[in-house]
N, CA, C and O atoms as a Maestro MAE file, in Angstrom:
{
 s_m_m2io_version
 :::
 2.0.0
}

f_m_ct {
 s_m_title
 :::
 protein
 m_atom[264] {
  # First column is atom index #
  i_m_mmod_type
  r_m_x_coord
  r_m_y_coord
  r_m_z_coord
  i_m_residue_number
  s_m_chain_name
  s_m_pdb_residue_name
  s_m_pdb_atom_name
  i_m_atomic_number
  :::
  1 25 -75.404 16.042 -26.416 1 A "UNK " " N  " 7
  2 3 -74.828 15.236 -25.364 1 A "UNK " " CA " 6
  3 2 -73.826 16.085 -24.586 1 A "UNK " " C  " 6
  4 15 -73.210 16.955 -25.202 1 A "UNK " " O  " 8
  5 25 -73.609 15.898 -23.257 2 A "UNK " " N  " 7
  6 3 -72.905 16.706 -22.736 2 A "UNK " " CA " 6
  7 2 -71.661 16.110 -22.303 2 A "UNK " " C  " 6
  8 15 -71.619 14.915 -22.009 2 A "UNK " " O  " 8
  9 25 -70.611 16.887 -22.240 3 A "UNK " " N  " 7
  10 3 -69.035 16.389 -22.055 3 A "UNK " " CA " 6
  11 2 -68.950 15.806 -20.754 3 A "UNK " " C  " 6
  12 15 -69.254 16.428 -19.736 3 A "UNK " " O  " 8
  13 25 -68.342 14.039 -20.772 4 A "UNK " " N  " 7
  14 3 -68.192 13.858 -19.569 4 A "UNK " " CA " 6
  15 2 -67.406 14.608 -18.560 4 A "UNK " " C  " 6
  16 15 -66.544 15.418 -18.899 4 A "UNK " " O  " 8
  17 25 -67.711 14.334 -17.254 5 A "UNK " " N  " 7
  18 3 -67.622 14.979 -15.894 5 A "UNK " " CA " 6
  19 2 -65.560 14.395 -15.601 5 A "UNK " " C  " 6
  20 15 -65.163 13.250 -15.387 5 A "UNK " " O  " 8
  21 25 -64.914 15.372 -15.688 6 A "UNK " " N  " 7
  22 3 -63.351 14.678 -14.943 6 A "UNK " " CA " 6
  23 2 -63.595 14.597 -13.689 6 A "UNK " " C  " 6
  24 15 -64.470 15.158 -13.030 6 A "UNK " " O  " 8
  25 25 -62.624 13.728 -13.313 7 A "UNK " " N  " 7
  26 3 -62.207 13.845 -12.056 7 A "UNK " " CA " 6
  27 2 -60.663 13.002 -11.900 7 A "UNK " " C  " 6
  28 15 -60.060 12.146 -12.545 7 A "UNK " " O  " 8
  29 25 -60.487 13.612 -10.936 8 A "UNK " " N  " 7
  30 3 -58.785 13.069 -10.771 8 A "UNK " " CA " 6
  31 2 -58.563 11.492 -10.602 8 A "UNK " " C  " 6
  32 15 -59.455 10.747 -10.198 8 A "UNK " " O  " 8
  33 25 -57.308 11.073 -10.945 9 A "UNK " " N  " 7
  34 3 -56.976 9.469 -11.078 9 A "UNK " " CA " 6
  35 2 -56.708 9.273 -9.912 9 A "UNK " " C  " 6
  36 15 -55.717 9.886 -9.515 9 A "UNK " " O  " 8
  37 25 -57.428 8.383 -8.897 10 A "UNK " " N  " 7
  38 3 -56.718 8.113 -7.853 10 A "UNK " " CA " 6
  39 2 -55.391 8.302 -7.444 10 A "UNK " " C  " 6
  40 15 -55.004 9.103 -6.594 10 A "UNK " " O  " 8
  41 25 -54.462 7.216 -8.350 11 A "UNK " " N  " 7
  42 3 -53.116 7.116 -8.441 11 A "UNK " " CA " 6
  43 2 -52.240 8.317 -8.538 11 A "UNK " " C  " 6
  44 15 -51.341 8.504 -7.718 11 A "UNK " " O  " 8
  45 25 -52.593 9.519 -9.981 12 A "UNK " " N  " 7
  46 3 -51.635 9.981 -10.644 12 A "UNK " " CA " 6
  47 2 -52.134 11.030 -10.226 12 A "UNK " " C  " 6
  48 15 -51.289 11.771 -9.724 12 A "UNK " " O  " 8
  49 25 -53.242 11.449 -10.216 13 A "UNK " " N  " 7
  50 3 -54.218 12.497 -9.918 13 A "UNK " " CA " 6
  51 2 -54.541 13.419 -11.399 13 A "UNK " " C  " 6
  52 15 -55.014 14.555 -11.442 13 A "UNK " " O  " 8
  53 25 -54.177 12.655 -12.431 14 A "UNK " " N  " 7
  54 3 -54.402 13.298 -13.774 14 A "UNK " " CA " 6
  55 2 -55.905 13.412 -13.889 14 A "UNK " " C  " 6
  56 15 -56.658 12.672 -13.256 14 A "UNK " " O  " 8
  57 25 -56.412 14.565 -14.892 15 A "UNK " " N  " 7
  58 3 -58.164 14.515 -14.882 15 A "UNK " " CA " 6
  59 2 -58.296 13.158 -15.921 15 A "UNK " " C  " 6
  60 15 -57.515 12.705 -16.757 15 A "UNK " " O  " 8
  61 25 -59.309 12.837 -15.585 16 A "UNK " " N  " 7
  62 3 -59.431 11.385 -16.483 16 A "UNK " " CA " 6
  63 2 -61.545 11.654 -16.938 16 A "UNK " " C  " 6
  64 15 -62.298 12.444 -16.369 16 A "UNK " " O  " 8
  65 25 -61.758 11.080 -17.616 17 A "UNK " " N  " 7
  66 3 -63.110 11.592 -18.095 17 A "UNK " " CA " 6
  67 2 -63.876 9.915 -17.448 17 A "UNK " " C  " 6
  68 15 -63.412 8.830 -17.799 17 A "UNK " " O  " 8
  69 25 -65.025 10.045 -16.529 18 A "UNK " " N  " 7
  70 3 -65.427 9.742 -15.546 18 A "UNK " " CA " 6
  71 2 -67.083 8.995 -16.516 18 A "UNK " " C  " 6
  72 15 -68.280 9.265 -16.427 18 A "UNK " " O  " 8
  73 25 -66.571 8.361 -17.062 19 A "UNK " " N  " 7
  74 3 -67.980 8.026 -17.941 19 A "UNK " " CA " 6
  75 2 -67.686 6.419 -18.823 19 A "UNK " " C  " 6
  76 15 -66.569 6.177 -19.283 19 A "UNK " " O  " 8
  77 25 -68.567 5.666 -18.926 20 A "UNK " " N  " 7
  78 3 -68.209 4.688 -19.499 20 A "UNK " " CA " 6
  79 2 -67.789 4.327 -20.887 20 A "UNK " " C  " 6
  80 15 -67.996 3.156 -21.203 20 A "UNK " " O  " 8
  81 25 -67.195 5.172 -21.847 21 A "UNK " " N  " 7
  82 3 -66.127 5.223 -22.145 21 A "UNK " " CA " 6
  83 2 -64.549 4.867 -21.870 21 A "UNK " " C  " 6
  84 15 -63.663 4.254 -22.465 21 A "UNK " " O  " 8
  85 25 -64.714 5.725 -20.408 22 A "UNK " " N  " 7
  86 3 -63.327 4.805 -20.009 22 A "UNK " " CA " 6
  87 2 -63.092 3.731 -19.116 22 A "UNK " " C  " 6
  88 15 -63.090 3.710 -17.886 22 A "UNK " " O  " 8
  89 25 -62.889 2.812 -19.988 23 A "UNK " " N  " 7
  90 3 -62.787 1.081 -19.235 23 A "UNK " " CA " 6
  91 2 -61.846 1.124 -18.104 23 A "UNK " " C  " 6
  92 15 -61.544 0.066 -17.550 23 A "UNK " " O  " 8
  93 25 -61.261 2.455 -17.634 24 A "UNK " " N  " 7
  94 3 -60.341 2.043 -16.880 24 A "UNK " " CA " 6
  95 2 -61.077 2.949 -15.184 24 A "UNK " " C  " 6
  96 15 -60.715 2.746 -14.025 24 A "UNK " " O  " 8
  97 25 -62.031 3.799 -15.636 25 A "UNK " " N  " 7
  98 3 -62.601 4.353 -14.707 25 A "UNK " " CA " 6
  99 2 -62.791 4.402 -13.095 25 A "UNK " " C  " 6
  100 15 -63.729 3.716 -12.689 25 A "UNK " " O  " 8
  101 25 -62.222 4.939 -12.347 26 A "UNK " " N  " 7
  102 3 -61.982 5.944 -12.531 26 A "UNK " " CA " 6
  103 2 -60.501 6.251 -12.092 26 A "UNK " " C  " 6
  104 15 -60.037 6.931 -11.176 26 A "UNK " " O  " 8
  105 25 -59.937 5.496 -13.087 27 A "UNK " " N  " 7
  106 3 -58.596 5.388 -13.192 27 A "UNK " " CA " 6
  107 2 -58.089 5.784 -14.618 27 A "UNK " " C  " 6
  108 15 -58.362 5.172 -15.650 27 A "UNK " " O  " 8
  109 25 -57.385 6.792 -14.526 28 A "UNK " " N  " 7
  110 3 -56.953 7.166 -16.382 28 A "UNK " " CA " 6
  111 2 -55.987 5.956 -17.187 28 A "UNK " " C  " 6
  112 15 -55.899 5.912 -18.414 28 A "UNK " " O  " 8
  113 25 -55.478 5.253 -16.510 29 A "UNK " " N  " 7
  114 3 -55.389 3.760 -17.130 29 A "UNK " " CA " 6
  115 2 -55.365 2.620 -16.434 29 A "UNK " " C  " 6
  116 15 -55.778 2.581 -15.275 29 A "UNK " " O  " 8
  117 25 -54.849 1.501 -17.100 30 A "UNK " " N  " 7
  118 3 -54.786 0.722 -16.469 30 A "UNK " " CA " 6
  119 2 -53.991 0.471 -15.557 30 A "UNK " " C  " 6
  120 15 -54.472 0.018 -14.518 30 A "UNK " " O  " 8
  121 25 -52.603 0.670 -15.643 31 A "UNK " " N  " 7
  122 3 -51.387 1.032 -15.192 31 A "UNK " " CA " 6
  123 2 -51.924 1.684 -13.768 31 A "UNK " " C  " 6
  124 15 -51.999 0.914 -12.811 31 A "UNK " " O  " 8
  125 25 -52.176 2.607 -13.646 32 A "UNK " " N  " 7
  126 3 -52.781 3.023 -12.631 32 A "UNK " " CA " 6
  127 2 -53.837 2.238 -11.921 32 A "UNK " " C  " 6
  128 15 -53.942 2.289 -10.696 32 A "UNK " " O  " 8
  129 25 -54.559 1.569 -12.617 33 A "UNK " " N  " 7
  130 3 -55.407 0.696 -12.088 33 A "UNK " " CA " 6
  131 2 -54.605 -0.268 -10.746 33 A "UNK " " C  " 6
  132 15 -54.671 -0.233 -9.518 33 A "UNK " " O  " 8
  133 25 -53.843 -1.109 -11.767 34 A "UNK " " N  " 7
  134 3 -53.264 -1.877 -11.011 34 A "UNK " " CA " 6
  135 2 -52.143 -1.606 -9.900 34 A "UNK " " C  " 6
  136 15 -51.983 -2.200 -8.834 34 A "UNK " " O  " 8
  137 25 -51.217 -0.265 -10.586 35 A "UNK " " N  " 7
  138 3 -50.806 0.335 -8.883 35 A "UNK " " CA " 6
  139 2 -52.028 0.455 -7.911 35 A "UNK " " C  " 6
  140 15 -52.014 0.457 -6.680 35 A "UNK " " O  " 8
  141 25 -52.811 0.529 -8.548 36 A "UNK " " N  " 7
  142 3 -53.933 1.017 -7.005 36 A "UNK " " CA " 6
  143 2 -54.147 -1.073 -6.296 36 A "UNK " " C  " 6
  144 15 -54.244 -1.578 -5.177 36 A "UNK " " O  " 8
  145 25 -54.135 -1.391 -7.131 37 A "UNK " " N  " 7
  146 3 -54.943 -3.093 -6.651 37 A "UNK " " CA " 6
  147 2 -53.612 -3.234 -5.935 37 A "UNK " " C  " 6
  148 15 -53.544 -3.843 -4.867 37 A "UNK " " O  " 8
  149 25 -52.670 -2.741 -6.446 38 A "UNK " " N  " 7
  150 3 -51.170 -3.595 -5.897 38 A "UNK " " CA " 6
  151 2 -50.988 -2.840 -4.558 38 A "UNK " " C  " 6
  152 15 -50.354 -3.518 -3.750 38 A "UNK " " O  " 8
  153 25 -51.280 -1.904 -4.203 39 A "UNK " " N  " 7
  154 3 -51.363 -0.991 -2.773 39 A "UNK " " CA " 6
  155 2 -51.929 -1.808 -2.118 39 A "UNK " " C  " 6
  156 15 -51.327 -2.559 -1.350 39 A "UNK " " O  " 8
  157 25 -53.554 -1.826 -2.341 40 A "UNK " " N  " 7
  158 3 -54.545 -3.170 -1.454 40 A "UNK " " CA " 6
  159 2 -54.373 -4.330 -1.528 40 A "UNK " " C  " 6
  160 15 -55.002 -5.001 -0.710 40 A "UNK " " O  " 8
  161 25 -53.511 -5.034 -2.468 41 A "UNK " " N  " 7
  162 3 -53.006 -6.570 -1.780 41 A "UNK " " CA " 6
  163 2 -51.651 -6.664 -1.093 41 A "UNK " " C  " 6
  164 15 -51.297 -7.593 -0.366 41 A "UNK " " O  " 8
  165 25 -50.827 -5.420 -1.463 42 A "UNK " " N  " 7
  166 3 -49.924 -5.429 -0.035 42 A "UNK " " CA " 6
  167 2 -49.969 -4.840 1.298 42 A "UNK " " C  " 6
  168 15 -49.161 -4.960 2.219 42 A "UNK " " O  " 8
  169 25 -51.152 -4.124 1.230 43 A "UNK " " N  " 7
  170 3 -52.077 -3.802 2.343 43 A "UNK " " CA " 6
  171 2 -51.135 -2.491 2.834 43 A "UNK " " C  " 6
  172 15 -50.844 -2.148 3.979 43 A "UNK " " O  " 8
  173 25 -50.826 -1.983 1.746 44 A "UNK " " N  " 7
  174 3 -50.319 -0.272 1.998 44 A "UNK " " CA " 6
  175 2 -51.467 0.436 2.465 44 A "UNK " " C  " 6
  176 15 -51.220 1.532 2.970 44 A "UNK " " O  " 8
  177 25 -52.700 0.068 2.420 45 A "UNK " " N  " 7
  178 3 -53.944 0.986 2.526 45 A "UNK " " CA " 6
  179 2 -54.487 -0.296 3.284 45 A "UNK " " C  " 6
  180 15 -54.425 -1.511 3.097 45 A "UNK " " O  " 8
  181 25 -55.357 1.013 4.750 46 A "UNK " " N  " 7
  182 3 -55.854 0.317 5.840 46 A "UNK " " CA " 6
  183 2 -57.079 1.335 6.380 46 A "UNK " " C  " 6
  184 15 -57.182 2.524 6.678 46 A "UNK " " O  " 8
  185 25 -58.023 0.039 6.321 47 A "UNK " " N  " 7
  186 3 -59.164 0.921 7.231 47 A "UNK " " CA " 6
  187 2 -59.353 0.981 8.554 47 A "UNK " " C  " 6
  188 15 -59.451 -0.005 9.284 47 A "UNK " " O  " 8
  189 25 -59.410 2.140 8.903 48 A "UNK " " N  " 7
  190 3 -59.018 2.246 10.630 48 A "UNK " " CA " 6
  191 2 -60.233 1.438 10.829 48 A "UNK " " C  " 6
  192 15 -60.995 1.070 9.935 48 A "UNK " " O  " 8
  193 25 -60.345 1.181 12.179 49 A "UNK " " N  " 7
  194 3 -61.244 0.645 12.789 49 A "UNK " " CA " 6
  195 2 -61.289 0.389 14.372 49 A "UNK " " C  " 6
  196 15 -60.557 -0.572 14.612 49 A "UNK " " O  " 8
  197 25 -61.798 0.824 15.381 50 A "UNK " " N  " 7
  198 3 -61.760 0.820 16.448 50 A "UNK " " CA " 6
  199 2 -62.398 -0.592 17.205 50 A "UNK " " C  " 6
  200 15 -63.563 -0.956 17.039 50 A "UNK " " O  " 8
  201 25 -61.465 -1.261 18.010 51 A "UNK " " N  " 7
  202 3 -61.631 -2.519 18.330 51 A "UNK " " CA " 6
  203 2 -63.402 -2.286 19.085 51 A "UNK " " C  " 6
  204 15 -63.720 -1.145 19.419 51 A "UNK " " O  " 8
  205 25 -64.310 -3.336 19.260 52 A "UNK " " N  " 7
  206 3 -65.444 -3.018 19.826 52 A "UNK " " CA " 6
  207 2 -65.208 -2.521 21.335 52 A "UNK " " C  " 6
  208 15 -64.085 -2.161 21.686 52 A "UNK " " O  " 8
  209 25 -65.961 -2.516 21.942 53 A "UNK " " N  " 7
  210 3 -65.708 -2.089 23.667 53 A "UNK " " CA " 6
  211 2 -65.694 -3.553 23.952 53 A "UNK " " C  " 6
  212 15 -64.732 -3.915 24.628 53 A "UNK " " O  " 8
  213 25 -66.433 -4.359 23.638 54 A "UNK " " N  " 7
  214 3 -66.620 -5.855 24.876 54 A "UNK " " CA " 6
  215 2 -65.764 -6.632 23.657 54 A "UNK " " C  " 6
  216 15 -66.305 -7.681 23.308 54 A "UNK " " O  " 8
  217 25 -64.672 -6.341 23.034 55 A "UNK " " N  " 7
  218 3 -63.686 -7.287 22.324 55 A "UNK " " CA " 6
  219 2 -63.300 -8.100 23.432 55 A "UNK " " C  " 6
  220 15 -63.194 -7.770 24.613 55 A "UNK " " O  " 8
  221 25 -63.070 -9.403 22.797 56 A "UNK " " N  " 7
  222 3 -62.666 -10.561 23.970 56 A "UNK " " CA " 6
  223 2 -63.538 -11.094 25.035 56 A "UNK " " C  " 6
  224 15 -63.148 -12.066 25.683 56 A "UNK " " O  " 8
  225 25 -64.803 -10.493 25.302 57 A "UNK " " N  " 7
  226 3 -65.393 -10.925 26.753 57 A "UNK " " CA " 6
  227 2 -66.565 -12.169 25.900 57 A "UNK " " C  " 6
  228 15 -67.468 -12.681 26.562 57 A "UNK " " O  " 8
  229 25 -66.418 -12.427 24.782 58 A "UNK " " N  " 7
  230 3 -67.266 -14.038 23.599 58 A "UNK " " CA " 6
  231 2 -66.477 -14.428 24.248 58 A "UNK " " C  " 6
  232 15 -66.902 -15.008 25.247 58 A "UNK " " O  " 8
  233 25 -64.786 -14.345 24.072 59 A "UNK " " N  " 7
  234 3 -63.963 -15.041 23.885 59 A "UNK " " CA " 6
  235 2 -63.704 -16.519 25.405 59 A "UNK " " C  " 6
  236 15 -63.561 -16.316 26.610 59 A "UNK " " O  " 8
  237 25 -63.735 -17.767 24.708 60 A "UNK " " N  " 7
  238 3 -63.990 -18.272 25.954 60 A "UNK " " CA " 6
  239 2 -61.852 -18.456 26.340 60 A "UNK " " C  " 6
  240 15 -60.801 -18.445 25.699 60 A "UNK " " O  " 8
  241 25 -62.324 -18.602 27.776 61 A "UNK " " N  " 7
  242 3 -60.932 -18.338 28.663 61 A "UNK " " CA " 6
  243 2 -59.937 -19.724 28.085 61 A "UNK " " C  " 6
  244 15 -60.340 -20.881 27.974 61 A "UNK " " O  " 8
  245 25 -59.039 -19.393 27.881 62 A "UNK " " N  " 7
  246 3 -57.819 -20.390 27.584 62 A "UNK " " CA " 6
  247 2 -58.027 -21.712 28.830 62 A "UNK " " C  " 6
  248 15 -58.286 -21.488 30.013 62 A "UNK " " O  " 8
  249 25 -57.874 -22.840 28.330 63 A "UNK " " N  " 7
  250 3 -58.141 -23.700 29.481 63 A "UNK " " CA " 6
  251 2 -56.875 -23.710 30.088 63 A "UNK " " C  " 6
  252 15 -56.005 -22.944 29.676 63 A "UNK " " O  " 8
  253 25 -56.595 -24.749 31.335 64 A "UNK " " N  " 7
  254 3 -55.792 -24.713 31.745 64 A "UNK " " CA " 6
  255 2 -54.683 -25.244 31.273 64 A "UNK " " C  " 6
  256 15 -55.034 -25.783 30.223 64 A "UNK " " O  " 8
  257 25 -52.907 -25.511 31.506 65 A "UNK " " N  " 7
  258 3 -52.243 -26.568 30.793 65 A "UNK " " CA " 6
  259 2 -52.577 -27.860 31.839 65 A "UNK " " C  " 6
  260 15 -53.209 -27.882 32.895 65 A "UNK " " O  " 8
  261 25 -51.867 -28.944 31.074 66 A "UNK " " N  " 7
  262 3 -52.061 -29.748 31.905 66 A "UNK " " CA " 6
  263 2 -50.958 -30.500 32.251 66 A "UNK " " C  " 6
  264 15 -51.051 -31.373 33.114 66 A "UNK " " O  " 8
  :::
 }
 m_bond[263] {
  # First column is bond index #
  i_m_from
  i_m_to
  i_m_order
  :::
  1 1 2 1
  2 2 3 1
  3 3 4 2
  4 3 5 1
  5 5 6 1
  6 6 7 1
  7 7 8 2
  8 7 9 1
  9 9 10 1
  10 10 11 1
  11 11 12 2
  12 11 13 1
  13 13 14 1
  14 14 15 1
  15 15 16 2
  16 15 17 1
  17 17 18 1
  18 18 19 1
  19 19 20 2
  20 19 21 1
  21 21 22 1
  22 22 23 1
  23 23 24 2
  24 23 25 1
  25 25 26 1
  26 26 27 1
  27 27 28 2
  28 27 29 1
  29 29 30 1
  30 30 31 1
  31 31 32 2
  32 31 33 1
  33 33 34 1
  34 34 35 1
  35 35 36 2
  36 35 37 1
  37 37 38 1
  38 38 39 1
  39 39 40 2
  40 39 41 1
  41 41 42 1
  42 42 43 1
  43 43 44 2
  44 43 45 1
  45 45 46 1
  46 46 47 1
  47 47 48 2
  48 47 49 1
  49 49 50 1
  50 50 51 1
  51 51 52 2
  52 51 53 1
  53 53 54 1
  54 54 55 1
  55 55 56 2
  56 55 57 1
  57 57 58 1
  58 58 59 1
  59 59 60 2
  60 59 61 1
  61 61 62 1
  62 62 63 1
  63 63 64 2
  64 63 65 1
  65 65 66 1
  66 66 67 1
  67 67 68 2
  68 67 69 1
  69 69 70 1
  70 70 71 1
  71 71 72 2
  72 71 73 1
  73 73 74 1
  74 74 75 1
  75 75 76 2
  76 75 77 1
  77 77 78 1
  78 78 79 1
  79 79 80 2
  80 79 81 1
  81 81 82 1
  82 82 83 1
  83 83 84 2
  84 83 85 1
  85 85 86 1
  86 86 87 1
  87 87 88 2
  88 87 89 1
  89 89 90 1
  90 90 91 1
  91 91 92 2
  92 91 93 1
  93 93 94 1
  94 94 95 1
  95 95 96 2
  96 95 97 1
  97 97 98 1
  98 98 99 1
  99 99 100 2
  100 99 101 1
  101 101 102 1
  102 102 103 1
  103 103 104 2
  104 103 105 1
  105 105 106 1
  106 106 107 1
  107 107 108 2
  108 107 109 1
  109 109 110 1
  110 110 111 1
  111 111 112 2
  112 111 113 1
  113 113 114 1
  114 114 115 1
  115 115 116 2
  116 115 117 1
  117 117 118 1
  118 118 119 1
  119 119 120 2
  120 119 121 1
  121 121 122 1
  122 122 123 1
  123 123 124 2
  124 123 125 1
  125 125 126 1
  126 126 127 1
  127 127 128 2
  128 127 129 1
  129 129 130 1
  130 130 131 1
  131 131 132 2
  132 131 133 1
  133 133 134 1
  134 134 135 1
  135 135 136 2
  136 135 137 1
  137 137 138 1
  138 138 139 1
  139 139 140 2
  140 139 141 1
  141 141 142 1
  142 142 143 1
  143 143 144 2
  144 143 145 1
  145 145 146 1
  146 146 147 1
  147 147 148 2
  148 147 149 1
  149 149 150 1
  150 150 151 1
  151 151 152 2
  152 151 153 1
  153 153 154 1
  154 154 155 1
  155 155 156 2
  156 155 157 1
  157 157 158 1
  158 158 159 1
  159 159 160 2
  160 159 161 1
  161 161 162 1
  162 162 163 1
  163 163 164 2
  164 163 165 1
  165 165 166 1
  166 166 167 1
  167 167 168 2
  168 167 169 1
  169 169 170 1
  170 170 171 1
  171 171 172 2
  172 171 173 1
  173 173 174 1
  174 174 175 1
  175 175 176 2
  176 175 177 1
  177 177 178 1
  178 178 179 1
  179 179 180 2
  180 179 181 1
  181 181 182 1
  182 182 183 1
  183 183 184 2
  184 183 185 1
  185 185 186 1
  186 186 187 1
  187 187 188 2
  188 187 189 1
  189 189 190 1
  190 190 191 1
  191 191 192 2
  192 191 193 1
  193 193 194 1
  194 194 195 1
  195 195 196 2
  196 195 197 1
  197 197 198 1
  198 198 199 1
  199 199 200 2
  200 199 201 1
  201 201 202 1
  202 202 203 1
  203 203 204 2
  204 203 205 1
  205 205 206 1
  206 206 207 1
  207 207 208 2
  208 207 209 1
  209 209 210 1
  210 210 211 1
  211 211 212 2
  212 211 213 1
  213 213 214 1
  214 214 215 1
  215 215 216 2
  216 215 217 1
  217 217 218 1
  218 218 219 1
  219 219 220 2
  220 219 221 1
  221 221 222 1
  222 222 223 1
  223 223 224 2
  224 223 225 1
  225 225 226 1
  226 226 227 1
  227 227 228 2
  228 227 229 1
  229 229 230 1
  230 230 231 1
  231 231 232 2
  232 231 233 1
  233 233 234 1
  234 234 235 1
  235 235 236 2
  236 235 237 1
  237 237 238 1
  238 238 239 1
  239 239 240 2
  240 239 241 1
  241 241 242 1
  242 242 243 1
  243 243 244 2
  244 243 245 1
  245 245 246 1
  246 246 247 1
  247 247 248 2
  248 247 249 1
  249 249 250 1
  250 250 251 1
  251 251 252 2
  252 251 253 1
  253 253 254 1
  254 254 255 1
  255 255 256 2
  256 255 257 1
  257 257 258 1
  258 258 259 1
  259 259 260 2
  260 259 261 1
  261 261 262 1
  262 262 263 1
  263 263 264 2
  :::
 }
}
């Protein structure tokens, strides 16, 4: 059998062994796990994204007040 493959912990950047063995994959623990979840529900981490070209022109026009 051959030695699992490391690769770095997201979080810590420690080598962590990349195979199902580790339940925490591919995170060297859990701890790290959950700093990473806790980044993406306070939305420290963002995917760019470029608005479309025709953003707004669905959009129907605000009516008038009255």
């Amino acid at each position: 059998m051959t030695a699992p493959r490391l690769v770095p912990c997201p979080a810590c950047k420690k080598p962590t062994p990349y195979a199902p063995e580790n339940r925490w994959r591919p995170f060297c623990s859990e701890r790290c796990r959950s700093i990473d979840l806790g980044a993406w529900a306070s939305e420290s981490y963002r995917v760019a994204a470029e608005a479309p070209p025709d953003a707004g022109e669905d959009t129907p026009a605000t009516p008038p007040a009255h």
